[in-house]
Kinemage of the C-alpha trace (Angstrom):
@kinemage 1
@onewidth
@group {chain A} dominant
@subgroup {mainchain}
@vectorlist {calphas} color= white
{ca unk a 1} P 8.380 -33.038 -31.982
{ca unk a 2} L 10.179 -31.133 -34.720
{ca unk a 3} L 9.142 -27.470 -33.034
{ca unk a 4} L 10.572 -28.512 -29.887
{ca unk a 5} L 14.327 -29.954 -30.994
{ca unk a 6} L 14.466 -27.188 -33.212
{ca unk a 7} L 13.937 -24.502 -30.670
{ca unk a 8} L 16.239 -25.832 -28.353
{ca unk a 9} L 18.925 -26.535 -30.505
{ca unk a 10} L 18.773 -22.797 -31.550
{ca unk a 11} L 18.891 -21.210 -27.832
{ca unk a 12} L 21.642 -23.954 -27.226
{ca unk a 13} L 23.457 -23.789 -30.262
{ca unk a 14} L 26.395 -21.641 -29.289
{ca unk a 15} L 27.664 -24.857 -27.387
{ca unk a 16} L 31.062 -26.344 -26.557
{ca unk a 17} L 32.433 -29.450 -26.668
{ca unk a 18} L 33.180 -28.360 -22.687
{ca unk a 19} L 29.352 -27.917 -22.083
{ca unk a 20} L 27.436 -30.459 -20.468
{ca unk a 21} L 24.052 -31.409 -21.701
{ca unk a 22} L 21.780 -34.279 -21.352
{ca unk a 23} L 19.661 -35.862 -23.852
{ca unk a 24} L 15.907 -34.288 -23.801
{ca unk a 25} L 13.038 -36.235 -21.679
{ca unk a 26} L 9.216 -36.158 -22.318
{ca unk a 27} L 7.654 -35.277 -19.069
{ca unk a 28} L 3.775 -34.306 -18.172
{ca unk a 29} L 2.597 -31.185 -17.402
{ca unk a 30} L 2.488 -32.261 -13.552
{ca unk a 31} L 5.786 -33.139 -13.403
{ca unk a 32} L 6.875 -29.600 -14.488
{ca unk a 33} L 8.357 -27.380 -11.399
{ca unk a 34} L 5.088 -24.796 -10.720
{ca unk a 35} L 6.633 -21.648 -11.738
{ca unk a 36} L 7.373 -23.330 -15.314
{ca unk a 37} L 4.554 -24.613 -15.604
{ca unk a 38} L 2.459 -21.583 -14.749
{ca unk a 39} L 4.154 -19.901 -17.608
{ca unk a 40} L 3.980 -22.418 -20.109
{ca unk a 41} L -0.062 -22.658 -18.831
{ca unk a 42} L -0.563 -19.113 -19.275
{ca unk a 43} L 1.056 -18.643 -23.058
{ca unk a 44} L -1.089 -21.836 -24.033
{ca unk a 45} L -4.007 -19.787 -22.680
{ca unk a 46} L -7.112 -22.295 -23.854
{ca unk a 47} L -5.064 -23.866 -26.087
{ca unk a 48} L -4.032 -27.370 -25.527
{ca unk a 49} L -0.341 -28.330 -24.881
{ca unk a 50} L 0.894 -31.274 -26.775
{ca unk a 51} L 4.785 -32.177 -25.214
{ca unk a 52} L 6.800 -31.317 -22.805
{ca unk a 53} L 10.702 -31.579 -23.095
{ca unk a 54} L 13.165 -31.483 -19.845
{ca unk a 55} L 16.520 -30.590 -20.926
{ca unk a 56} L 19.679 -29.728 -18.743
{ca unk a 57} L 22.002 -27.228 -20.538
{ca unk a 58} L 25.374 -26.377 -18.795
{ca unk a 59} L 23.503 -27.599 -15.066
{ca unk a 60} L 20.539 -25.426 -16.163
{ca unk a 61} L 17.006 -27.425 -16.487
{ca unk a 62} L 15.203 -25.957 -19.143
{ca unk a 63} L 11.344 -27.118 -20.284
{ca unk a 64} L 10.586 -27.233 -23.398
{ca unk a 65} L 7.102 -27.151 -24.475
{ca unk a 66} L 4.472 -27.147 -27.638
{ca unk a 67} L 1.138 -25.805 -27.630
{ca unk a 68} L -1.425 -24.998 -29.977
{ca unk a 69} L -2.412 -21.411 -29.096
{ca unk a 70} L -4.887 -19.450 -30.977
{ca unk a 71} L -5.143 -21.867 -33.431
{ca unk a 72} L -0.933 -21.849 -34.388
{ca unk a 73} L 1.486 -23.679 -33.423
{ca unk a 74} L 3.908 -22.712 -30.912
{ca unk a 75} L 6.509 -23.922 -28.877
{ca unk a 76} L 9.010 -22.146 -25.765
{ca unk a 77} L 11.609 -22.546 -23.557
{ca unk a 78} L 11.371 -22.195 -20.273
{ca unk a 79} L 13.633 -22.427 -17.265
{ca unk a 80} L 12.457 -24.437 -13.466
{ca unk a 81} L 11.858 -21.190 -12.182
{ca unk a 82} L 9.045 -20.110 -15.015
{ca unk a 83} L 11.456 -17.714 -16.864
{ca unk a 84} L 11.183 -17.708 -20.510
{ca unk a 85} L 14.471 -17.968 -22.541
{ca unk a 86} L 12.383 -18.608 -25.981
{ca unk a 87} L 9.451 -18.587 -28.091
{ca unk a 88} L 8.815 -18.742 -31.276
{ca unk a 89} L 5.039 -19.827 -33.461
{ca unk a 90} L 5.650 -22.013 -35.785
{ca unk a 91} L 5.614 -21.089 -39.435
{ca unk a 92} L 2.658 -22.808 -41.162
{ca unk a 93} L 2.790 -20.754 -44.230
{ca unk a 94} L 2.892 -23.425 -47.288
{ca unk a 95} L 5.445 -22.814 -49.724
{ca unk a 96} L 3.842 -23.679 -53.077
{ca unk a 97} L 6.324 -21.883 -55.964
């Protein structure tokens, strides 16, 4: 999902050649640690969540998710332990000029 790389490659984005980072993995929901995915549950709130991303940043696992909250789009970044290091809805605004 768009939302997702693009969230992820802003928080990581300040990057060096001397970080280590793996390549992003689709997980489920259940395989997300608990306090993650607590917090992602609660920001979806009814909504439905629609990926899951695990990412490892510099030895830090990070989760990734989009969810349709509200009726926008959203996706955040999460680390193991449920804190959240990003969020951001997703513009749906149509530019017709």
């Amino acid at each position: 999902m768009l939302g997702l790389m693009t969230l992820s490659v802003a928080v990581t984005g300040a990057e060096t050649d001397n970080d280590r980072s793996e390549a992003a993995k689709e997980v489920s929901i259940e395989q997300v640690p608990p306090p993650a995915r607590a917090t992602i549950m609660q920001a979806a709130g009814r909504g439905t969540v629609q990926e899951i991303e695990r990412l490892s940043r510099n030895g830090t696992i990070l989760y990734a998710a989009a969810f349709l909250a509200d009726g926008r789009q959203q996706v955040m970044l999460v680390t193991a332990d449920g804190a959240v290091v990003a969020q951001q809805a997703e513009d749906d605004d149509d530019d017709d000029d």
